[in-house]
DSSP file (Angstrom, degrees, kcal/mol; ACC not computed):
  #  RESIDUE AA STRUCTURE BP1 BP2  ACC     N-H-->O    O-->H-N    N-H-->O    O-->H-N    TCO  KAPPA ALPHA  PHI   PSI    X-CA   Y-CA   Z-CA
    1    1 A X              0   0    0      0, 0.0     2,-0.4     0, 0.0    77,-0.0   0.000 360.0 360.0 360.0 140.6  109.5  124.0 -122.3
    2    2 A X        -     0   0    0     76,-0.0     2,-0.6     2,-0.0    80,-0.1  -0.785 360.0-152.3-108.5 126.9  109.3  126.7 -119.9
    3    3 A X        +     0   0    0     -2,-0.4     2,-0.3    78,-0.1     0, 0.0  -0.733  18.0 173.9-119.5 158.7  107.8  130.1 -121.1
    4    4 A X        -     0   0    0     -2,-0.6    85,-0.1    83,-0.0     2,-0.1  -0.952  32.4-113.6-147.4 176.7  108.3  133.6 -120.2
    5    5 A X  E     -a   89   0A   0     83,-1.0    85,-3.0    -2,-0.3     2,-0.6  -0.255  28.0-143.8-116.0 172.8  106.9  136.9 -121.8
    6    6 A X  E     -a   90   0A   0     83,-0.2     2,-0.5    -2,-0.1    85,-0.2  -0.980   7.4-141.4-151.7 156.5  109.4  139.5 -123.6
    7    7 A X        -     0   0    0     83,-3.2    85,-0.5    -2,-0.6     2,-0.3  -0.945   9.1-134.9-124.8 109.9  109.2  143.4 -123.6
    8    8 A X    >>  -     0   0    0     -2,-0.5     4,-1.3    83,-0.2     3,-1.1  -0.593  35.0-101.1 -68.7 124.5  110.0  145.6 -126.3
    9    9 A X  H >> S+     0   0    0     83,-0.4     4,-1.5     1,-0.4     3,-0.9   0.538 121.9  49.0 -17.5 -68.4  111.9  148.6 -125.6
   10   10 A X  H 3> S+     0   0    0      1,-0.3     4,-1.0     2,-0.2    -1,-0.4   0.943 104.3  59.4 -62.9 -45.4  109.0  151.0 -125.5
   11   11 A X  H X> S+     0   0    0     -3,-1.1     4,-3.5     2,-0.2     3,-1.4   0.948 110.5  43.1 -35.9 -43.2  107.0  148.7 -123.1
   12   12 A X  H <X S+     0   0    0     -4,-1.3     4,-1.5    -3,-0.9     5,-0.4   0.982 110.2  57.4 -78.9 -59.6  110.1  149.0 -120.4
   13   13 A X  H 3< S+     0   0    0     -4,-1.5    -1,-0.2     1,-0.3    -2,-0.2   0.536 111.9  40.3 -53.3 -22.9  110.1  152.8 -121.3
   14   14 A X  H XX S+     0   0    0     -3,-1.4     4,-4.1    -4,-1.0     3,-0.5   0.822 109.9  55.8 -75.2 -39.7  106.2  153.0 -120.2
   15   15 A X  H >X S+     0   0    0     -4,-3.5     3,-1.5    -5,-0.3     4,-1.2   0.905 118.3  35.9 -72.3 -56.9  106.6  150.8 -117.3
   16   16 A X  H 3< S+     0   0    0     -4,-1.5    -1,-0.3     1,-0.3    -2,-0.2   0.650 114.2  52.2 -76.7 -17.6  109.5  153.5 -116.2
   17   17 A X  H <4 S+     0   0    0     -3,-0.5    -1,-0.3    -5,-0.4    -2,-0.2   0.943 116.5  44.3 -70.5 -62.1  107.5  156.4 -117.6
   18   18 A X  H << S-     0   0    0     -4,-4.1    -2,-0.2    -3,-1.5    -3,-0.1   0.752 113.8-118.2 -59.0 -23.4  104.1  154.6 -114.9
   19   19 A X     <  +     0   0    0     -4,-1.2    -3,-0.2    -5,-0.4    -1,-0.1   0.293  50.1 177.7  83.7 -11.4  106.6  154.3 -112.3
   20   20 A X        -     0   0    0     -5,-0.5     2,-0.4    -6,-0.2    -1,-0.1   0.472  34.3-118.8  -8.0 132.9  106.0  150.3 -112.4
   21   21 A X        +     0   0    0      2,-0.0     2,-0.3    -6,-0.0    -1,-0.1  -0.472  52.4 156.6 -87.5 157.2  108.7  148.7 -109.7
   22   22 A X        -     0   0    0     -2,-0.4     2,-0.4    39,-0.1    41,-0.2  -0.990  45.4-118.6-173.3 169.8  111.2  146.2 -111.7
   23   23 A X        -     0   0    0     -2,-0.3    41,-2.4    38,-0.1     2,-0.5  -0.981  21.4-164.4 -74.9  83.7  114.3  144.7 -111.9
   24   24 A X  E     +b   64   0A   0     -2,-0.4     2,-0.5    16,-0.3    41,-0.2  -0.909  17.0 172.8 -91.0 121.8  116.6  145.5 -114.7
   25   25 A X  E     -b   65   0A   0     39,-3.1    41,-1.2    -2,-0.5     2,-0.4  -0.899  19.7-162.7-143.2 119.3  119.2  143.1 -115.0
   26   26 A X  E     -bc  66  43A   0     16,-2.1    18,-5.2    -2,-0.5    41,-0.2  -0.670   1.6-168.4 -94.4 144.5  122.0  142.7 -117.9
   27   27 A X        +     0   0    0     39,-1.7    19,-1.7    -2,-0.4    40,-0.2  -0.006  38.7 134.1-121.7  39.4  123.4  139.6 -117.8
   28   28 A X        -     0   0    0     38,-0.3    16,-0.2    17,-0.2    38,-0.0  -0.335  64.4 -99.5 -75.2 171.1  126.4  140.5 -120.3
   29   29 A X     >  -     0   0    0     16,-0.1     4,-1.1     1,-0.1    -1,-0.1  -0.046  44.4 -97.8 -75.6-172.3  130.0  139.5 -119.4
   30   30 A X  H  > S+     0   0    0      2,-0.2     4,-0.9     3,-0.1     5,-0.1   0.664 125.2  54.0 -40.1 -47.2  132.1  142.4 -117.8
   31   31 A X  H  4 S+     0   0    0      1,-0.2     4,-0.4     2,-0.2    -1,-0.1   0.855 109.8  45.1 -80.6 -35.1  133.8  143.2 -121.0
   32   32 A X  H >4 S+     0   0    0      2,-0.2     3,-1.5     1,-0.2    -2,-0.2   0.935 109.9  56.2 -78.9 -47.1  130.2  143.7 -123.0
   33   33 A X  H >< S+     0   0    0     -4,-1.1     3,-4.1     1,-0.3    75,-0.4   0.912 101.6  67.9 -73.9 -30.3  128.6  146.0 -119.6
   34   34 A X  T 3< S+     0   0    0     -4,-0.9    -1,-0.3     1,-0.3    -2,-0.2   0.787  90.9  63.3 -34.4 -34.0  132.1  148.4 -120.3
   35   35 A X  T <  S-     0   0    0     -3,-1.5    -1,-0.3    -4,-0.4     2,-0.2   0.577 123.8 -57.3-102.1   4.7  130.7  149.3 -123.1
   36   36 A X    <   -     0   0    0     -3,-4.1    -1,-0.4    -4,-0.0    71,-0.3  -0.545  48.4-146.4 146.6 157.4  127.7  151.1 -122.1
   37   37 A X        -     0   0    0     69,-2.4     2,-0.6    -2,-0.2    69,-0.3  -0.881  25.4-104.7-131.3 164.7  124.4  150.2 -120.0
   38   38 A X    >   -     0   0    0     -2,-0.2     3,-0.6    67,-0.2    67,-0.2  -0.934  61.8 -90.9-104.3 129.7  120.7  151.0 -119.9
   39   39 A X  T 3  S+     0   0    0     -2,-0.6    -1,-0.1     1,-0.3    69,-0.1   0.314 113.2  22.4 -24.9 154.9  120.2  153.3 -117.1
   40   40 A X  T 3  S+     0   0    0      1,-0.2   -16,-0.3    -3,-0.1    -1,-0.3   0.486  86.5 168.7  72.6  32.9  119.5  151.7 -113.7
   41   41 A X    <   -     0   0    0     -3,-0.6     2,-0.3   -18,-0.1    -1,-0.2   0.095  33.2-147.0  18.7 141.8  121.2  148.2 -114.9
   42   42 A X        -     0   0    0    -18,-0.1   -16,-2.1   -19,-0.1     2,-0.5  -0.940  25.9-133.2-134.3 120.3  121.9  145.5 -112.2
   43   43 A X  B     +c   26   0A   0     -2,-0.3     2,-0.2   -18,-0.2   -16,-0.1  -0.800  44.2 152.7 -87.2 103.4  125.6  143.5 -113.7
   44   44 A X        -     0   0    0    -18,-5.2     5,-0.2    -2,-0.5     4,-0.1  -0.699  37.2-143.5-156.9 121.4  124.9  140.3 -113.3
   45   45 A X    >   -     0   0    0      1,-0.2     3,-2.4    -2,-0.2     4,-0.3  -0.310  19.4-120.9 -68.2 136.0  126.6  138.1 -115.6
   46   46 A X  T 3  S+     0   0    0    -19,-1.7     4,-0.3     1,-0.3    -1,-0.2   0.557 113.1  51.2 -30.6 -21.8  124.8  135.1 -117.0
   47   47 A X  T 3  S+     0   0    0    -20,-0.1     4,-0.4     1,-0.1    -1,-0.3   0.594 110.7  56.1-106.1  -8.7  127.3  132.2 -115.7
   48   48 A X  S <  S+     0   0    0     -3,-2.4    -2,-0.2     2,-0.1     5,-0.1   0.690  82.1  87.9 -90.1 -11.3  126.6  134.2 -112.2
   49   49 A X  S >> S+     0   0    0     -4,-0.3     3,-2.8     1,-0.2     4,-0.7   0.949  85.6  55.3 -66.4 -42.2  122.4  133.8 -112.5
   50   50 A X  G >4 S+     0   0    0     -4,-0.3     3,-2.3     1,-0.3    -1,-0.2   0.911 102.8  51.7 -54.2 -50.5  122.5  130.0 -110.5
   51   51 A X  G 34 S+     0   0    0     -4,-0.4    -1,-0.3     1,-0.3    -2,-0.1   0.395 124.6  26.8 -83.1  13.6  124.2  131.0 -107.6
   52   52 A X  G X> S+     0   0    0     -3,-2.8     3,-2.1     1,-0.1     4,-0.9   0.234  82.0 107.8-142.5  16.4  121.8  133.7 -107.0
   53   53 A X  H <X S+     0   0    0     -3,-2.3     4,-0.5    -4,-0.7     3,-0.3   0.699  75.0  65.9 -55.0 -20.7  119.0  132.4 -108.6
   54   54 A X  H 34 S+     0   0    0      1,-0.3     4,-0.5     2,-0.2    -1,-0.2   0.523  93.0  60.7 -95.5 -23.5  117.5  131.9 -104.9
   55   55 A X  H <4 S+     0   0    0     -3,-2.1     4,-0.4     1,-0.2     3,-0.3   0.756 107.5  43.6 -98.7 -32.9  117.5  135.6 -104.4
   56   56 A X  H  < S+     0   0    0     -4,-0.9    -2,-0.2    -3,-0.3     3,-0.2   0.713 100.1  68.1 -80.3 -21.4  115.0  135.9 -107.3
   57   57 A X  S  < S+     0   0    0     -4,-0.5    -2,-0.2     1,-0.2    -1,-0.2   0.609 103.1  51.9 -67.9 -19.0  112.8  132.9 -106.3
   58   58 A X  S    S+     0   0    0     -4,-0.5     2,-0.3    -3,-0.3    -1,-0.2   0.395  96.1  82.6 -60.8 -33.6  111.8  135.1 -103.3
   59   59 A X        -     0   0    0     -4,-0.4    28,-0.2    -3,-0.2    -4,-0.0  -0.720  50.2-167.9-107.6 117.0  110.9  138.0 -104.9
   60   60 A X        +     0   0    0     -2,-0.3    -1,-0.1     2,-0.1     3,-0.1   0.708  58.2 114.3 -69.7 -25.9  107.7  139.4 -106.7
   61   61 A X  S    S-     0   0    0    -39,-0.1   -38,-0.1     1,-0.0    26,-0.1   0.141  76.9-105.0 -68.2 130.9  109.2  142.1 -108.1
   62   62 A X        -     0   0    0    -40,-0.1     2,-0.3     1,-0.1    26,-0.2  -0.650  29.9-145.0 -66.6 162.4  109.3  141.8 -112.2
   63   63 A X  E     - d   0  88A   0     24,-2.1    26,-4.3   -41,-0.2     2,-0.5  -0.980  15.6-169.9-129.4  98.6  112.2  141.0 -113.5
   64   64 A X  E     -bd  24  89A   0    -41,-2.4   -39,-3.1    -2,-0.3     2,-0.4  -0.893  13.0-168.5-137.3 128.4  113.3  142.3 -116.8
   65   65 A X  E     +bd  25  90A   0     24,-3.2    26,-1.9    -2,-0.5     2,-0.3  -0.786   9.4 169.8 -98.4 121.1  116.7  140.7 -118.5
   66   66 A X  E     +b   26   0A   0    -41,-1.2   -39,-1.7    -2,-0.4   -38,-0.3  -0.926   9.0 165.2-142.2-179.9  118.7  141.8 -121.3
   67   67 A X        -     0   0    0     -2,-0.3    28,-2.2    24,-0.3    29,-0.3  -0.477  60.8 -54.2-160.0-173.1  121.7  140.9 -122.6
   68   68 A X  S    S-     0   0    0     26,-0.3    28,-1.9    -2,-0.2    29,-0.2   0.912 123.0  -4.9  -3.7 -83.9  123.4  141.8 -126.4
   69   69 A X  S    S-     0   0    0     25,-0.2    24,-0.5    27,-0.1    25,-0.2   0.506 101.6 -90.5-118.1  -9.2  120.6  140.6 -128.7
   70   70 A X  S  > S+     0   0    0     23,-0.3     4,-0.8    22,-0.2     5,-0.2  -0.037 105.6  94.4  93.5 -41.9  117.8  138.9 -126.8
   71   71 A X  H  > S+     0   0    0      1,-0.2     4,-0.8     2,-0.2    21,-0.0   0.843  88.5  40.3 -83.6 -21.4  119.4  135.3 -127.1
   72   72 A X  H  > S+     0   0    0      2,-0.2     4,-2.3     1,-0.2    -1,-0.2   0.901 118.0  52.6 -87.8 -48.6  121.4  135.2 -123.6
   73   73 A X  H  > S+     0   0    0      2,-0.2     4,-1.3     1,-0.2    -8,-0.2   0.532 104.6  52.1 -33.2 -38.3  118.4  136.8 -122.0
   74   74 A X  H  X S+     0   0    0     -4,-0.8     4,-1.0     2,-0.2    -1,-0.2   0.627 105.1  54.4 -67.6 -51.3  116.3  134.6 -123.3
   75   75 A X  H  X S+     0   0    0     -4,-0.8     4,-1.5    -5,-0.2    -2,-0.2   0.998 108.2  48.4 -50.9 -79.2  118.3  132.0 -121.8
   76   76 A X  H  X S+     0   0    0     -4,-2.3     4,-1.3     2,-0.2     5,-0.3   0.870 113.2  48.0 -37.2 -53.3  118.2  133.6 -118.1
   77   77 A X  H  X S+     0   0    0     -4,-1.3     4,-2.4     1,-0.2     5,-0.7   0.926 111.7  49.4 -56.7 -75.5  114.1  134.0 -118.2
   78   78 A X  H  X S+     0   0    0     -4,-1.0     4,-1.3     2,-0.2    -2,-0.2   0.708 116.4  44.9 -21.3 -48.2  113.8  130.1 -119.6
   79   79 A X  H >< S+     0   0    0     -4,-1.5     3,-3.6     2,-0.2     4,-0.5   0.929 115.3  47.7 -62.2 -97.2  116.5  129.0 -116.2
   80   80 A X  H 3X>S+     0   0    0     -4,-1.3     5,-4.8     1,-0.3     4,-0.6   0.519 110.5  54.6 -47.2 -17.7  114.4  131.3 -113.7
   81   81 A X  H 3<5S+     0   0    0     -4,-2.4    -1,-0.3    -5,-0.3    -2,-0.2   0.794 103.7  48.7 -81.1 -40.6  111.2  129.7 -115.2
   82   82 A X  T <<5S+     0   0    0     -3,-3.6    -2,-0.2    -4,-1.3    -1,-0.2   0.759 109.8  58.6 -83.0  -0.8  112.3  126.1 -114.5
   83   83 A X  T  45S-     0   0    0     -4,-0.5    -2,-0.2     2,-0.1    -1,-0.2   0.646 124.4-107.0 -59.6 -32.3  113.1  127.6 -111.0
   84   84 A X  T  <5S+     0   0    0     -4,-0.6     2,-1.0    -5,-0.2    -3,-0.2   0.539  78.8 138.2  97.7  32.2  109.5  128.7 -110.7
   85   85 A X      < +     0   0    0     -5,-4.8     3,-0.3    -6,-0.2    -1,-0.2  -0.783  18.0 162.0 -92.0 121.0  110.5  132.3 -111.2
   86   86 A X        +     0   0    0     -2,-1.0    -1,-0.1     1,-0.2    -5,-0.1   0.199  49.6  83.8-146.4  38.6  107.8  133.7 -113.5
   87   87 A X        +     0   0    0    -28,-0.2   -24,-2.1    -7,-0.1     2,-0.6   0.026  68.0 114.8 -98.1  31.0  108.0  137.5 -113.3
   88   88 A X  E     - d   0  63A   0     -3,-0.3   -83,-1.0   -26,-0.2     2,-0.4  -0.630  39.5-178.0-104.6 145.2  110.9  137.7 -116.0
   89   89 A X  E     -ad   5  64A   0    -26,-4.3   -24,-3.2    -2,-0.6     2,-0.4  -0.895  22.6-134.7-120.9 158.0  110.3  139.1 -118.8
   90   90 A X  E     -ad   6  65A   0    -85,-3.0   -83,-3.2    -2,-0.4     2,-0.5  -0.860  30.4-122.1-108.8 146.3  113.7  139.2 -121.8
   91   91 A X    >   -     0   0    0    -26,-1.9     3,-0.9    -2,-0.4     2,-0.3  -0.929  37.8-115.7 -95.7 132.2  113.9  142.9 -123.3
   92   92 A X  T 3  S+     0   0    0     -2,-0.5   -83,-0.4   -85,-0.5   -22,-0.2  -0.554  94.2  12.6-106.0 119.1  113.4  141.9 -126.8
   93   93 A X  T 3> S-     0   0    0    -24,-0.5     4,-8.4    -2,-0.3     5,-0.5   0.859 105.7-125.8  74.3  31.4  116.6  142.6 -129.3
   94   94 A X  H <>  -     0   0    0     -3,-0.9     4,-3.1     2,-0.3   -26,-0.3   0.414  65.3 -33.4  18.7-144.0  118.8  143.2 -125.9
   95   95 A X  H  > S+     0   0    0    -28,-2.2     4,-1.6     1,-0.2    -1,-0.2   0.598 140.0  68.8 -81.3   7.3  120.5  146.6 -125.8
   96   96 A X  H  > S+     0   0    0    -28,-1.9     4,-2.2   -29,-0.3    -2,-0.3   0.988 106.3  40.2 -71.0 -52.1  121.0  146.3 -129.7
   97   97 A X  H  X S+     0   0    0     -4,-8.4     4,-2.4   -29,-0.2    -3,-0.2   0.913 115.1  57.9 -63.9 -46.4  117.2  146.8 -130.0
   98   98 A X  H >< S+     0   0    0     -4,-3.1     3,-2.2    -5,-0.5     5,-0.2   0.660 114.0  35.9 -29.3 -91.6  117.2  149.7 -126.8
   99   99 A X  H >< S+     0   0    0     -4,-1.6     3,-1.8     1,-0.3    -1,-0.2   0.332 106.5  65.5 -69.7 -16.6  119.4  151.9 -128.3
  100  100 A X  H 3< S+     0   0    0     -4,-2.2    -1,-0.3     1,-0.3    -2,-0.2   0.946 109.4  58.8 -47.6 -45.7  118.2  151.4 -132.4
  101  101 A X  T << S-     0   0    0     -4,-2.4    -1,-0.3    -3,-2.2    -2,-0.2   0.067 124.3-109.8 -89.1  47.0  115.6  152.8 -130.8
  102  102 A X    <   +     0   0    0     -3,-1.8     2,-0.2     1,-0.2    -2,-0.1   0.422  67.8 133.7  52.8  27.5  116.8  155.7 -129.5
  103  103 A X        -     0   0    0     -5,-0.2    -1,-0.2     1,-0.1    -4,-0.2  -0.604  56.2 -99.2 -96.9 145.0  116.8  155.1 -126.1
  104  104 A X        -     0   0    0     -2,-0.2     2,-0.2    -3,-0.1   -65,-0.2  -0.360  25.8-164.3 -83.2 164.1  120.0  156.1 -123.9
  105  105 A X        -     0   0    0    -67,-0.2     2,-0.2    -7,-0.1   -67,-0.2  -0.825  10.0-166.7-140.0 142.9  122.7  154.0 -122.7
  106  106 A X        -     0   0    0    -69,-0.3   -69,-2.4    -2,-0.2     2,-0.4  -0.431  28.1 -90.8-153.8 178.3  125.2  155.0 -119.9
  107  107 A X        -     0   0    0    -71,-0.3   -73,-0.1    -2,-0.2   -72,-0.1  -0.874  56.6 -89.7 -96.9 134.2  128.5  153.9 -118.6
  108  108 A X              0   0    0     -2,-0.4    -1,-0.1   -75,-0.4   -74,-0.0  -0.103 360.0 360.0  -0.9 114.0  128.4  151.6 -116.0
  109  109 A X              0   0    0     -2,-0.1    -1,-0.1   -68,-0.0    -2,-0.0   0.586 360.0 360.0 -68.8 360.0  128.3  152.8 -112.2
């Protein structure tokens, strides 16, 4: 079992508050990213993370993935971890959890 760490909405909201460098990447389909984002979102759909998983193996930069709920997300950190990527973090309770907690959500660039 491969582990990676997960970040609760207000954690991502500090590191952007600190200025912390990141990633943020939803790995919801097309139809799911329509329907709203968390600002500064990278679309990159889950069945698309192997063929570009190489581009993340390179990289220091954290990584934070979210998806719906947390389970898809979860999925993507676990893959990038048996890659030997292990600065991904899953945003915990995906963009259901953001926005319960009042955090904004955008349209898609």
């Amino acid at each position: 079992m491969y582990g990676f760490s997960e970040i609760t909405p207000d954690e991502l909201e500090q590191w952007r508050s600190e200025g912390r460098k990141f990633r943020l990447i939803d790995v919801r389909s097309p139809g799911e990213t329509g329907r709203g984002v968390i600002p500064g979102a990278e679309l990159i759909p889950l069945v698309s993370l192997p063929m570009r998983k190489d581009e993340f193996a390179s990289n220091d930069t954290a990584l934070v993935i979210y998806c719906q709920s947390g389970a898809r997300s979860a999925q993507a950190c676990a893959f990038l971890a048996q890659q030997g990527v292990d600065c991904a973090s899953s945003l915990r309770g995906g963009i259901v959890g953001w926005a319960r907690s009042g955090k904004p959500v955008v349209n898609p660039d």
